[in-house]
Backbone bond lengths (Angstrom), bond angles and torsions (degrees), N, CA, C in turn:
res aa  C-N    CA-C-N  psi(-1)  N-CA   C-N-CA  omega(-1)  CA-C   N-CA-C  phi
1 X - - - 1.468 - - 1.519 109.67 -
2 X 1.631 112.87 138.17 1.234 118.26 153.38 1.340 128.10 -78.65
3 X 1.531 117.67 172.68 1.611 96.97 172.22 1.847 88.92 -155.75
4 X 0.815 114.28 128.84 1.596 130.79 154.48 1.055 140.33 -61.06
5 X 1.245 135.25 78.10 1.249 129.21 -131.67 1.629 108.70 -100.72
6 X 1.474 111.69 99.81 1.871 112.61 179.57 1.682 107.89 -89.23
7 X 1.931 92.15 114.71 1.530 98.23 162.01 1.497 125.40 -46.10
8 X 1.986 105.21 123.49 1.694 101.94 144.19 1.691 83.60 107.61
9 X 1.499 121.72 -62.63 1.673 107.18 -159.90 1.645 106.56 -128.60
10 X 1.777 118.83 -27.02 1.267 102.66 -146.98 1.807 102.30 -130.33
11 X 1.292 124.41 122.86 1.197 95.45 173.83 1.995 119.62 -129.99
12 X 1.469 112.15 104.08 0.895 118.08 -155.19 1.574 129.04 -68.84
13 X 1.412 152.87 101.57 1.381 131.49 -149.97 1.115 71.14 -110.98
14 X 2.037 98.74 153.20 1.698 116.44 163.65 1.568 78.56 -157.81
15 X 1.983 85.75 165.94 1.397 90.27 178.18 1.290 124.53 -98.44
16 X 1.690 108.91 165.32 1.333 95.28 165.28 1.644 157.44 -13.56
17 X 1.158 114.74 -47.83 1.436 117.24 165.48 1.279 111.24 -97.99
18 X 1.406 126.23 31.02 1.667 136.48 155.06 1.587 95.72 -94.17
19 X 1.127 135.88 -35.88 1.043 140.59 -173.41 1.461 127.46 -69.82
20 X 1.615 137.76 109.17 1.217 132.93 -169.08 1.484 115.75 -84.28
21 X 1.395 116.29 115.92 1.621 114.69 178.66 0.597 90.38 -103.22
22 X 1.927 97.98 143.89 1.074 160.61 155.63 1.913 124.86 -31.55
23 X 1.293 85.41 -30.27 1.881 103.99 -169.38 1.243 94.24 -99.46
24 X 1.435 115.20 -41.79 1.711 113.88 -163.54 1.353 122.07 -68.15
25 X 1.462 125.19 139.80 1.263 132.09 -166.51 1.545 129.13 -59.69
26 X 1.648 107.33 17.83 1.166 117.27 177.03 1.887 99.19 -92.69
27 X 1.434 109.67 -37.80 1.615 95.07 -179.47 1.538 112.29 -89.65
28 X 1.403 101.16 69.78 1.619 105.47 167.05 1.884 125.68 -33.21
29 X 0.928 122.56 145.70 1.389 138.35 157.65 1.771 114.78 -45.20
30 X 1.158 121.26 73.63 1.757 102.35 -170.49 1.716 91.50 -138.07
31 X 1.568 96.09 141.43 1.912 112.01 -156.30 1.292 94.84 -93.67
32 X 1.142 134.93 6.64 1.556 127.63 178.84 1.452 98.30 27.01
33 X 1.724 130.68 51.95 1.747 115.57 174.71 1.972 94.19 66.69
34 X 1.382 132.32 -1.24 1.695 97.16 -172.78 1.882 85.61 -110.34
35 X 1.115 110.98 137.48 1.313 126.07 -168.48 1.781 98.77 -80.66
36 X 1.099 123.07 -37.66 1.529 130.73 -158.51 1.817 88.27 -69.54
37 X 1.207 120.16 -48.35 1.193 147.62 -154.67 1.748 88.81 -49.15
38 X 1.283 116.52 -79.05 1.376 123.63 174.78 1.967 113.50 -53.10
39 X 1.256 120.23 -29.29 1.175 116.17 -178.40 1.356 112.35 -69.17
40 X 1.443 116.02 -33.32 1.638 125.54 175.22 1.184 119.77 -103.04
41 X 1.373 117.97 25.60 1.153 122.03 173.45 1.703 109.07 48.25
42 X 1.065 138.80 84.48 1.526 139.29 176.33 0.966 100.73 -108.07
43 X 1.464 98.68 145.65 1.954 100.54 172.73 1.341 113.01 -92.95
44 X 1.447 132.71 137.03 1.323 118.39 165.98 1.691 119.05 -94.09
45 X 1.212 105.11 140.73 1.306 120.85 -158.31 1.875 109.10 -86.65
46 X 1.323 126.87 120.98 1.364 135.65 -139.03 1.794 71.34 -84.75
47 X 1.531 103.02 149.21 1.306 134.50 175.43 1.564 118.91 -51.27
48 X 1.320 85.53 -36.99 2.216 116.12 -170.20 1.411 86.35 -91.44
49 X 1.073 149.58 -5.74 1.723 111.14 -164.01 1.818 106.74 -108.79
50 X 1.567 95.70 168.32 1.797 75.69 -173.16 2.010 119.09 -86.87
51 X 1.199 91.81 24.02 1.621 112.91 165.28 1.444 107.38 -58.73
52 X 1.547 110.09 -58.43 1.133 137.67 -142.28 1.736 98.66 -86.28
53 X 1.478 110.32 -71.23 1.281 135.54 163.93 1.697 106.76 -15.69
54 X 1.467 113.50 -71.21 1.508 142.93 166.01 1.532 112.46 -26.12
55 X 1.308 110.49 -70.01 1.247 130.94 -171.29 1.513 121.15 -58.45
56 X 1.498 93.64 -57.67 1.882 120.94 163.09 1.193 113.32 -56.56
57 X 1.526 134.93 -56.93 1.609 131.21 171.16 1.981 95.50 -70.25
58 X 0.959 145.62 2.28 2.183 136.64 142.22 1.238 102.44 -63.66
59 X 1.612 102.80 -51.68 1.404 86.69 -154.34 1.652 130.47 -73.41
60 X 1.666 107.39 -24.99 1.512 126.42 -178.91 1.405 114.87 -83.93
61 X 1.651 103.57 -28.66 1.684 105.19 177.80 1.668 101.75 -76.39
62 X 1.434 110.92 -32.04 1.465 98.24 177.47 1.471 132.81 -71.92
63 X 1.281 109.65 6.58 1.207 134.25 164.54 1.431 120.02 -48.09
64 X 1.031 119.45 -61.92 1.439 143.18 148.69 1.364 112.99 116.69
65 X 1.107 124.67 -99.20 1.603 142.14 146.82 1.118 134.44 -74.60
66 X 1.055 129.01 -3.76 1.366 146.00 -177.83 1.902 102.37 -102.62
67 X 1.212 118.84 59.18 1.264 116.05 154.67 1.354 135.92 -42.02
68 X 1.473 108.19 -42.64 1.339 122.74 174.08 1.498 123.94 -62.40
69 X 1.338 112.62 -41.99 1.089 103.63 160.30 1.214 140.11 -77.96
70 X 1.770 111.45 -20.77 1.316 123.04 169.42 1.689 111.41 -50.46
71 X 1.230 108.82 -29.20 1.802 122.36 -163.73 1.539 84.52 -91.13
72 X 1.197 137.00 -12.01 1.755 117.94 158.20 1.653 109.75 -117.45
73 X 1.141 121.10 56.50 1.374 118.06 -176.34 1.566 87.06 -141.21
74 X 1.240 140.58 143.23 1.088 162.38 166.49 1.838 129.35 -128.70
75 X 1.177 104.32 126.87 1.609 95.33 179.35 1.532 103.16 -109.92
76 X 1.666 103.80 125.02 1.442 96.63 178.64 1.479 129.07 -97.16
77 X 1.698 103.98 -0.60 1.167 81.30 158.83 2.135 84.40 178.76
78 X 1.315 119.15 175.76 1.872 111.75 -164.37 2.074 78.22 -158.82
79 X 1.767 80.42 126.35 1.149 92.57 172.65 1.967 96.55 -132.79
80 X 1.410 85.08 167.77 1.535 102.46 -157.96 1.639 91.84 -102.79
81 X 1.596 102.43 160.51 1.475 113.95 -167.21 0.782 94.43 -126.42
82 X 1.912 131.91 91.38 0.843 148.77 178.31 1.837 121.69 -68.21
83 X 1.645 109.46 -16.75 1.828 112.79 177.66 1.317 108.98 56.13
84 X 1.525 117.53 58.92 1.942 106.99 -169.60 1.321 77.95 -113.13
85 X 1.368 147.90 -37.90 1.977 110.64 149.70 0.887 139.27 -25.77
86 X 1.596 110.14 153.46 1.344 122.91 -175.92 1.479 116.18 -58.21
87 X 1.086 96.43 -47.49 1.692 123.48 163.49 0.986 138.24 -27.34
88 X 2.037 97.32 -59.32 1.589 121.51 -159.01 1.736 89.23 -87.88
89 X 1.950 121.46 -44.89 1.200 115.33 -156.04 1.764 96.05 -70.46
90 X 1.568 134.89 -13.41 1.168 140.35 -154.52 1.877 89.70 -83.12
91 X 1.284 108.72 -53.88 1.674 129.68 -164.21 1.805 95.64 -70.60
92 X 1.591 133.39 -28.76 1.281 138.11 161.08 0.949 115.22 -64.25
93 X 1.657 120.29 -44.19 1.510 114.29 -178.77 1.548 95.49 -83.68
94 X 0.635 169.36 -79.56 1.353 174.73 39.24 1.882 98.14 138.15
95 X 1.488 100.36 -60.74 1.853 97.02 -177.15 1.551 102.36 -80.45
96 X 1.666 133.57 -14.79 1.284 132.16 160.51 1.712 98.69 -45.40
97 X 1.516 109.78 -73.43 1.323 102.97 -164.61 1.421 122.29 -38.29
98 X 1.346 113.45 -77.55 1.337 134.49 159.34 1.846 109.07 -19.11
99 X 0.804 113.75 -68.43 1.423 102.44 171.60 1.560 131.74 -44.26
100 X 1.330 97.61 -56.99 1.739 105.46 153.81 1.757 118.08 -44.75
101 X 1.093 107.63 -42.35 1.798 116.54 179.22 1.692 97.41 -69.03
102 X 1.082 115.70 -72.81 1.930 108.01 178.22 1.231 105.35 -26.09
103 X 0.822 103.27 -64.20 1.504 129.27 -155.54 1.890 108.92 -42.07
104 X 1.693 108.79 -46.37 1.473 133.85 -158.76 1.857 84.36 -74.20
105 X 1.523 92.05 -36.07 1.592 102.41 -150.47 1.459 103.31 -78.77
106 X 1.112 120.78 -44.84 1.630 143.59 177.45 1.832 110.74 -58.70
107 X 1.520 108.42 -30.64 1.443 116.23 -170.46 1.559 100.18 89.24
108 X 0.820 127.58 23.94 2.011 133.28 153.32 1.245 105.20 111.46
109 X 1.594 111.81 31.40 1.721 99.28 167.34 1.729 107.59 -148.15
110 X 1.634 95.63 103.96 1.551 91.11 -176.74 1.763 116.55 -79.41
111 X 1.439 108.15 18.92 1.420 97.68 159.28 1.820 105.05 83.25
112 X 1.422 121.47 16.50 1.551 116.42 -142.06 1.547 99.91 -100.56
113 X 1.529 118.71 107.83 1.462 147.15 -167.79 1.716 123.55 -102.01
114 X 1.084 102.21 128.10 1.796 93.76 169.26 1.260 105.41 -77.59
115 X 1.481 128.99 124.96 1.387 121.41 144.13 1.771 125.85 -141.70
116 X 1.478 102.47 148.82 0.941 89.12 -166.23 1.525 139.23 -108.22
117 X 1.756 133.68 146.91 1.122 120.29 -156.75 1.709 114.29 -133.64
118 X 1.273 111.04 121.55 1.653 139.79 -166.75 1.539 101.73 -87.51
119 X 1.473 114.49 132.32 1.411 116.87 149.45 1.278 99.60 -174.64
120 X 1.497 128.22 -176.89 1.403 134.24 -173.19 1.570 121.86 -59.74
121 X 1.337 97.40 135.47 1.610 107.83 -162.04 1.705 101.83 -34.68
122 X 1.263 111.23 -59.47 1.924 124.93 -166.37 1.803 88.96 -44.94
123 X 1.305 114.98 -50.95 1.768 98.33 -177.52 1.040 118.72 -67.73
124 X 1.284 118.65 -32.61 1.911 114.63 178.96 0.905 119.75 -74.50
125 X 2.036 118.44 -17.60 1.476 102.19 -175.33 1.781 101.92 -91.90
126 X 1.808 116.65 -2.81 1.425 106.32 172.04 1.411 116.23 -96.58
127 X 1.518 117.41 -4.22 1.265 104.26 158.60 1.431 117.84 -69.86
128 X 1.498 114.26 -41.94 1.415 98.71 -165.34 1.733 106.46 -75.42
129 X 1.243 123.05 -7.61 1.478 120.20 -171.41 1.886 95.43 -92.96
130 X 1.357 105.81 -45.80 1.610 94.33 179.19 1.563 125.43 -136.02
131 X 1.468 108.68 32.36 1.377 156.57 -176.07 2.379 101.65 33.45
132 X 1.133 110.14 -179.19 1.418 117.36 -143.46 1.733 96.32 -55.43
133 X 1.444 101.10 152.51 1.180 132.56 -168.86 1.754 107.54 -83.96
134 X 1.272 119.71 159.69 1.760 126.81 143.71 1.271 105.56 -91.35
135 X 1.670 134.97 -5.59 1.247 115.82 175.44 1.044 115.07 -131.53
136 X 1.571 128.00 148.47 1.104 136.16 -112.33 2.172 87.96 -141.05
137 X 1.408 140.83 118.82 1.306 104.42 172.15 1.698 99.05 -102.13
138 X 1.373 90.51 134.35 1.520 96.00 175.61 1.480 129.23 -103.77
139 X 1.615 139.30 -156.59 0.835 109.80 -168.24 2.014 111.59 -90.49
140 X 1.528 91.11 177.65 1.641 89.78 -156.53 1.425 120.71 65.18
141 X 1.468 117.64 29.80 1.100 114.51 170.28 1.701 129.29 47.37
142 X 1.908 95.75 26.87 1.601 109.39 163.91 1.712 111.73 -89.55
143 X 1.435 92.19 155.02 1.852 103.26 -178.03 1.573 90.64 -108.70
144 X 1.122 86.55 130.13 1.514 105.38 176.34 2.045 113.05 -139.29
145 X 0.683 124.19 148.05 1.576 144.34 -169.13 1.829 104.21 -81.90
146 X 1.597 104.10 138.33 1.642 98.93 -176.39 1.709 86.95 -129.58
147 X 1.702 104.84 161.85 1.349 103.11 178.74 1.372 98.37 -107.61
148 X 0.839 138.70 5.84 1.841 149.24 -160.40 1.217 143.32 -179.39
149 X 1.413 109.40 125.27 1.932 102.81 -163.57 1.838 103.36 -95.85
150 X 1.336 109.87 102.83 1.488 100.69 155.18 1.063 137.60 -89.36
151 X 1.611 95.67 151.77 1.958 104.89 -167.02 1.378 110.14 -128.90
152 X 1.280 125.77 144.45 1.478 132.59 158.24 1.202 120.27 -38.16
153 X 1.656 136.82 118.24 1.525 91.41 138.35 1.105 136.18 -74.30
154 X 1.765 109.73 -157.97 1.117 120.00 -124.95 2.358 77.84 -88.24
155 X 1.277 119.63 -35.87 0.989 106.12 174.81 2.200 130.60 -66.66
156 X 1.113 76.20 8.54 1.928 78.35 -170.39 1.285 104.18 -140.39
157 X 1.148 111.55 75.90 1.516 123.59 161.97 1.060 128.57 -50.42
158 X 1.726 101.56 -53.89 1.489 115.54 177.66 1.733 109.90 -44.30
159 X 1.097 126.27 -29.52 1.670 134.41 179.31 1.317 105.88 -34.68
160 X 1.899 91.75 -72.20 1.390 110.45 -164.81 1.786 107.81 -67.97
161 X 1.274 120.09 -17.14 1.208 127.92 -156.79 2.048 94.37 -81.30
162 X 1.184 99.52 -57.24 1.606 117.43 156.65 1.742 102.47 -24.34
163 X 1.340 111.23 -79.99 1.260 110.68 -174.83 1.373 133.82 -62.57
164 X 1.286 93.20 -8.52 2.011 93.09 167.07 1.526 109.19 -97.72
165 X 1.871 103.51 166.25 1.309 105.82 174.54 1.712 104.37 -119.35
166 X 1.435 96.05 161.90 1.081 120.33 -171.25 1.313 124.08 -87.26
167 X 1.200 159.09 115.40 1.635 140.39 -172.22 1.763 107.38 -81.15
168 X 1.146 118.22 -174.82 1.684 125.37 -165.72 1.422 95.11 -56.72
169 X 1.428 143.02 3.18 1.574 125.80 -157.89 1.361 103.20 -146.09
170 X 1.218 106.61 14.82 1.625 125.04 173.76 1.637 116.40 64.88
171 X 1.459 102.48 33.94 1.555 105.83 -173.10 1.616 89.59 -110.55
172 X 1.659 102.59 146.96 1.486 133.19 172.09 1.349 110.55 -137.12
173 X 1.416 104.03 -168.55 1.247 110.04 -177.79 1.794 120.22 -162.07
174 X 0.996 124.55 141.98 1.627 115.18 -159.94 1.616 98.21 -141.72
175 X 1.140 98.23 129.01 1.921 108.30 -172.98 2.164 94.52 -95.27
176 X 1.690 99.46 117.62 1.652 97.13 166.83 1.635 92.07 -96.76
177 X 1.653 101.50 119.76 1.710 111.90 165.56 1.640 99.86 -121.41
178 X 1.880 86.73 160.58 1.193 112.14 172.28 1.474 109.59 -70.57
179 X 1.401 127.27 151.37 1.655 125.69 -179.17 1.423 102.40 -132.15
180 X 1.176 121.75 127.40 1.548 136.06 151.55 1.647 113.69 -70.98
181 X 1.464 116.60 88.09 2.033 107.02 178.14 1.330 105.00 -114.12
182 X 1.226 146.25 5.95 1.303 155.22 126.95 1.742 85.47 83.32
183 X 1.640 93.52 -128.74 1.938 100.89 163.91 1.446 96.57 -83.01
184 X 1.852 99.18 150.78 1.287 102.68 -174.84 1.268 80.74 -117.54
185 X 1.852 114.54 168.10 1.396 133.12 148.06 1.485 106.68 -121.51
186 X 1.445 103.12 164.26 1.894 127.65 174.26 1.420 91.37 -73.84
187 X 1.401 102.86 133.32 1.461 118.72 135.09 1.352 125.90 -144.65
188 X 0.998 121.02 130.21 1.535 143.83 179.43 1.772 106.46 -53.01
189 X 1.398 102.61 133.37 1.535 107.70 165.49 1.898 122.51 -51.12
190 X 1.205 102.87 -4.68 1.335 100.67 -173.60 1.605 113.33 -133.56
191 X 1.228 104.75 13.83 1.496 114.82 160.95 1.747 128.22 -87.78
192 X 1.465 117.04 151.51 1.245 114.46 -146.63 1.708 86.05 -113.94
193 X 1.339 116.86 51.85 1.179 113.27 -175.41 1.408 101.00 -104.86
194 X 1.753 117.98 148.18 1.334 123.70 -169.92 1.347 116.13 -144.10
195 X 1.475 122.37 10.62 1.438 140.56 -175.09 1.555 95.46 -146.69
196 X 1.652 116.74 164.07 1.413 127.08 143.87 1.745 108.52 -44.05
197 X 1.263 114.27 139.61 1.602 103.41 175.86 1.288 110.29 -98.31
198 X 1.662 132.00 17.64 1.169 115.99 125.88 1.513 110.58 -166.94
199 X 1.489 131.59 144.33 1.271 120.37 -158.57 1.608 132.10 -63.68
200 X 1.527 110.81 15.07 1.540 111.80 136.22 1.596 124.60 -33.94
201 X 1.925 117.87 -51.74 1.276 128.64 -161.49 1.074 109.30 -79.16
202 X 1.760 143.61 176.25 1.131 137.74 160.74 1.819 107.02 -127.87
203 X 1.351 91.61 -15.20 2.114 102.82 -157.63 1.504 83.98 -145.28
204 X 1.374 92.10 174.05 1.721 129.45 154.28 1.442 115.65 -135.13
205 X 1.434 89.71 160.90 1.744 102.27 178.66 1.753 87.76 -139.88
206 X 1.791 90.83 -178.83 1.447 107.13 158.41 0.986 144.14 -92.44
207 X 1.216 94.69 -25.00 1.989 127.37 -179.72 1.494 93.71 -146.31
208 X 1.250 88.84 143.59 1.906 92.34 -174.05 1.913 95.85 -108.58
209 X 1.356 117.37 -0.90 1.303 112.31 179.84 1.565 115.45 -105.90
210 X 1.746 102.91 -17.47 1.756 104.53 174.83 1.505 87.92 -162.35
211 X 1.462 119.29 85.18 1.374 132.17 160.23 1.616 118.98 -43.02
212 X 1.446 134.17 127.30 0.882 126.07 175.41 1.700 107.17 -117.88
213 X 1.363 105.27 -4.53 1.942 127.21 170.02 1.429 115.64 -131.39
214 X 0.937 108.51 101.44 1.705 108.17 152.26 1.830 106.01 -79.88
215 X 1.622 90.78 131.94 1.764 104.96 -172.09 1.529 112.30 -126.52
216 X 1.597 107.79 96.54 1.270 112.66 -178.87 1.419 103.84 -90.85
217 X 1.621 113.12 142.84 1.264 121.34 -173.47 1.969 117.05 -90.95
218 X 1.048 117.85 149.83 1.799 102.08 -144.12 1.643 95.90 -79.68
219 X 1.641 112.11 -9.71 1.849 84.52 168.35 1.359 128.42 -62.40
220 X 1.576 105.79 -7.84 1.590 117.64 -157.31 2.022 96.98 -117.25
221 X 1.149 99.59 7.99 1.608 95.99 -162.23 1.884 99.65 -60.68
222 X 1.080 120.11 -57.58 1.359 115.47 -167.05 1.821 110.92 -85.32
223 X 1.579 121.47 -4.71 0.676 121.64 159.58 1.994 132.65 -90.63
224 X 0.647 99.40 -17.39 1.331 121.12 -173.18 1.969 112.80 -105.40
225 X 1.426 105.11 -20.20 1.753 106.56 -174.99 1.339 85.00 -115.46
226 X 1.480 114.15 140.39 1.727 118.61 147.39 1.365 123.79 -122.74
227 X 1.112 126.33 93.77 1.977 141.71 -161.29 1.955 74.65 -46.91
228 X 1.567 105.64 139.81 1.441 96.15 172.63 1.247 75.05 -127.95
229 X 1.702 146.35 -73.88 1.060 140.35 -165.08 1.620 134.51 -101.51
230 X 1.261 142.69 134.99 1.172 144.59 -176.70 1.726 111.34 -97.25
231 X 1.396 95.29 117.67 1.252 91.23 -177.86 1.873 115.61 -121.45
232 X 0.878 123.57 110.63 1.221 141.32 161.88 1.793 130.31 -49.18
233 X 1.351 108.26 98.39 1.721 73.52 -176.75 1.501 82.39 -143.80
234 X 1.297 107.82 -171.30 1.793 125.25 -176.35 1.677 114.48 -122.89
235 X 1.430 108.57 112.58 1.820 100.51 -176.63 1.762 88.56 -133.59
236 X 1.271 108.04 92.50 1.107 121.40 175.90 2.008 115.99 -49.32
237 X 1.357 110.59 -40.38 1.204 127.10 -171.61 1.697 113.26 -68.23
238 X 1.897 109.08 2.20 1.505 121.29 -167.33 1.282 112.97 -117.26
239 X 1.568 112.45 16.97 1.512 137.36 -171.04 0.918 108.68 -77.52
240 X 1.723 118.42 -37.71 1.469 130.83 168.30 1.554 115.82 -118.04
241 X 1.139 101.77 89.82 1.603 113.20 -139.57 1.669 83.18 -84.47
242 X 1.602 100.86 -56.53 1.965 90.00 -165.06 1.711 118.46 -63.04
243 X 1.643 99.95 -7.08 1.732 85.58 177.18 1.560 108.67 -84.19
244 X 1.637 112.11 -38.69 1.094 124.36 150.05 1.531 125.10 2.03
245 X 1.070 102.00 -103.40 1.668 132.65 168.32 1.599 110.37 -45.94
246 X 1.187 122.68 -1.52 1.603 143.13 -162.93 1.412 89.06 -120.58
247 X 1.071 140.04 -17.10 1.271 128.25 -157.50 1.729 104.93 -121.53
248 X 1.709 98.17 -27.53 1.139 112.78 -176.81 1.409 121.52 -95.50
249 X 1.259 115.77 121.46 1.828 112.38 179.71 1.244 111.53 -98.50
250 X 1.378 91.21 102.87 1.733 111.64 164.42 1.455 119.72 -39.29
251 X 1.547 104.32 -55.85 1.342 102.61 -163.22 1.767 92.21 -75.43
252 X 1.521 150.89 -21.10 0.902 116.73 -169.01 1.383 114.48 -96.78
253 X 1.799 117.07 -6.73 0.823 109.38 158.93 1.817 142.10 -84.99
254 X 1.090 95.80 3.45 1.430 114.81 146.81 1.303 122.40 -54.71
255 X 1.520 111.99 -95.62 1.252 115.76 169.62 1.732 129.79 -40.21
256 X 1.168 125.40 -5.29 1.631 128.42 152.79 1.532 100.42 -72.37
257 X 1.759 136.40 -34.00 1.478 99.72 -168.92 1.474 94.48 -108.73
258 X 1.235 132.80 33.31 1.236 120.93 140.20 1.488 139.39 -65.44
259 X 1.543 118.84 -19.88 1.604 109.64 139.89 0.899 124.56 -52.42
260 X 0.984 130.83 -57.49 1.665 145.55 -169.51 1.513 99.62 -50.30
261 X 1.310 126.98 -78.18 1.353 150.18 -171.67 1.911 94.49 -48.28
262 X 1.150 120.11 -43.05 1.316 111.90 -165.49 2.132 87.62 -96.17
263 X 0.424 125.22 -41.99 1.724 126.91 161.15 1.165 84.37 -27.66
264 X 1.436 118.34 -112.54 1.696 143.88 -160.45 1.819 98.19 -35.88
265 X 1.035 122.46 -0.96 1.622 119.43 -157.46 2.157 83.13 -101.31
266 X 1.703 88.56 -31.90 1.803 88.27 -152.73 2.018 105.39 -104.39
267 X 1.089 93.13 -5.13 1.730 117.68 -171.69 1.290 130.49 -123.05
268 X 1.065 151.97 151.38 1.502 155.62 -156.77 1.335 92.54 -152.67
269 X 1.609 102.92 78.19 1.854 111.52 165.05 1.386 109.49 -93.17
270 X 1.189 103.01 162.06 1.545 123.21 -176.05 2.047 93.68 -58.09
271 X 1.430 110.89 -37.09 1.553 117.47 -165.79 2.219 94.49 -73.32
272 X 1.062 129.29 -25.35 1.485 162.73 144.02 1.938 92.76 -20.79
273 X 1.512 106.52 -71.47 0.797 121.32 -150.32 1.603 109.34 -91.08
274 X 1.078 114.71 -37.08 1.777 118.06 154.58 1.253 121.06 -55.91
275 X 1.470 115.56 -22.93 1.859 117.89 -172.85 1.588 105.70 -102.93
276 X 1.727 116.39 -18.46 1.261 119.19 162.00 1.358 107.43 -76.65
277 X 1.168 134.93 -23.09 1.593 110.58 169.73 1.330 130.71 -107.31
278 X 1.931 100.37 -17.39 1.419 96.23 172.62 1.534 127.38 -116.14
279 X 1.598 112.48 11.86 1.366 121.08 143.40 1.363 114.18 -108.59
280 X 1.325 148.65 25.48 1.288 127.36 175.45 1.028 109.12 -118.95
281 X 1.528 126.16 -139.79 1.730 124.35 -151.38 1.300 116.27 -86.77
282 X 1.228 116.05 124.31 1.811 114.14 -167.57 1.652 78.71 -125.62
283 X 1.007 111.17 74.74 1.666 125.67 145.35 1.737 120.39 -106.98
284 X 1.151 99.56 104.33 2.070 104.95 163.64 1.187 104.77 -65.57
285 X 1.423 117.11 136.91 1.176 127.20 175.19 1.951 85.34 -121.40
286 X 1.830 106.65 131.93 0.965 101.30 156.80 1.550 130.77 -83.24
């Protein structure tokens, strides 16, 4: 038996042939137009399976309030990151280890989260070929150095969705990875912090009571994140992203799902119970 394991409330067992592999000749090789896609061999994940199902009810509930745009956002298609490189299986074994190490360190819980992280197609297709960078290209086409990769969780897509770009046809792309945050600490948007500030920590957040960033620090970037899925979708309306985002208030849309978030913090709703199974951890454990 497999088992699916949903953070916080739910934990679902089904059997084996409920289960869609990854190897098996149902998740064909197909480039949806992304060239990297075929170079790394990705699997694409069948429409029907509950991979798919899973992923698709994260990605629209993480939308949040913004219905409207959810009703013009489309995913055309989520392929799986299978690591059949030398590379990729090195960077799998690699967040195995590490997880086991939190884990010793934590007292048996390395804290291990889906969340998800958006930026321009050319970076996602070199993370997944030679996973996250120290350099950063910024604008004017300068390289500049980052101390930390932030990620969505698994409830606020729209974040990461924000942070990717779109090409002329309104297609992006958003990597759902596994996260190692062990103990977390606060850090402030305006702190010049670039390590745990002391090896008690493993992560950062923003709010340690309703995270809207998980903040991995870049010695830990390829050890600590594992890109599991590639997701592809089309938000035509992100073409003009900076008037966009100009139009949109972050900070107030924050502060609207802080009821909610402090609700769900104090309650076990049925709405609780849709976001524990269809945004949280879709890890098989054999």
């Amino acid at each position: 038996m497999n088992q699916i394991v949903v953070e916080d409330q739910v934990s679902v067992t089904i059997g084996d042939d409920q289960i869609p592999c990854a190897t098996s000749g149902s998740n064909e090789i197909d480039s949806d137009g992304l060239e990297f896609v075929v170079k790394n061999g990705l699997a694409k994940i069948q429409e029907s399976s509950l991979e798919d199902f899973i992923i698709r009810t994260s990605f629209f509930s993480g939308m949040g309030q913004n219905s409207g745009l959810a009703k013009k956002t489309k995913i055309v298609a989520i392929h799986k990151n299978l690591n059949s490189s030398w590379s990729g299986k090195a960077r799998a074994q690699s967040f195995q280890v590490f997880s086991k190490a939190v884990a010793d360190k934590c007292g048996g819980d390395a804290n291990v989260k889906y969340a998800w992280y958006g930026a321009a197609s050319d970076e996602i297709s070199d993370i997944v070929m030679h996973g996250f960078s120290w350099c950063l290209k910024a604008d004017g086409n300068r390289d500049c150095s980052r101390h930390s990769i932030s990620l969505s969780p698994a409830k606020f897509s729209f974040d990461s969705v924000l942070s990717s770009e779109v090409d002329e046809n309104g297609l992006g792309l958003l990597l759902l990875c596994r996260v190692i945050l062990g103990k977390q600490e606060v850090v402030t948007a305006d702190s010049n912090q670039f390590h745990p500030s002391s090896p008690e920590f493993d992560s950062s957040v923003d709010d340690l009571s309703a995270p809207r960033k998980y903040i991995v620090w870049s010695p830990y970037m390829n050890s600590h994140i594992l890109p599991c899925y590639i997701i592809s979708f089309e938000a035509p309306y992100l073409r003009g992203k900076k008037d966009f985002q100009a139009a949109t208030d972050t900070k107030s849309e924050r502060n609207s799902w802080k009821p909610v978030v402090s609700c769900c913090s104090q309650l076990v709703l049925k709405q609780d119970h849709v976001y524990s199974f269809g945004l949280q951890q879709l890890a098989l454990q054999d």
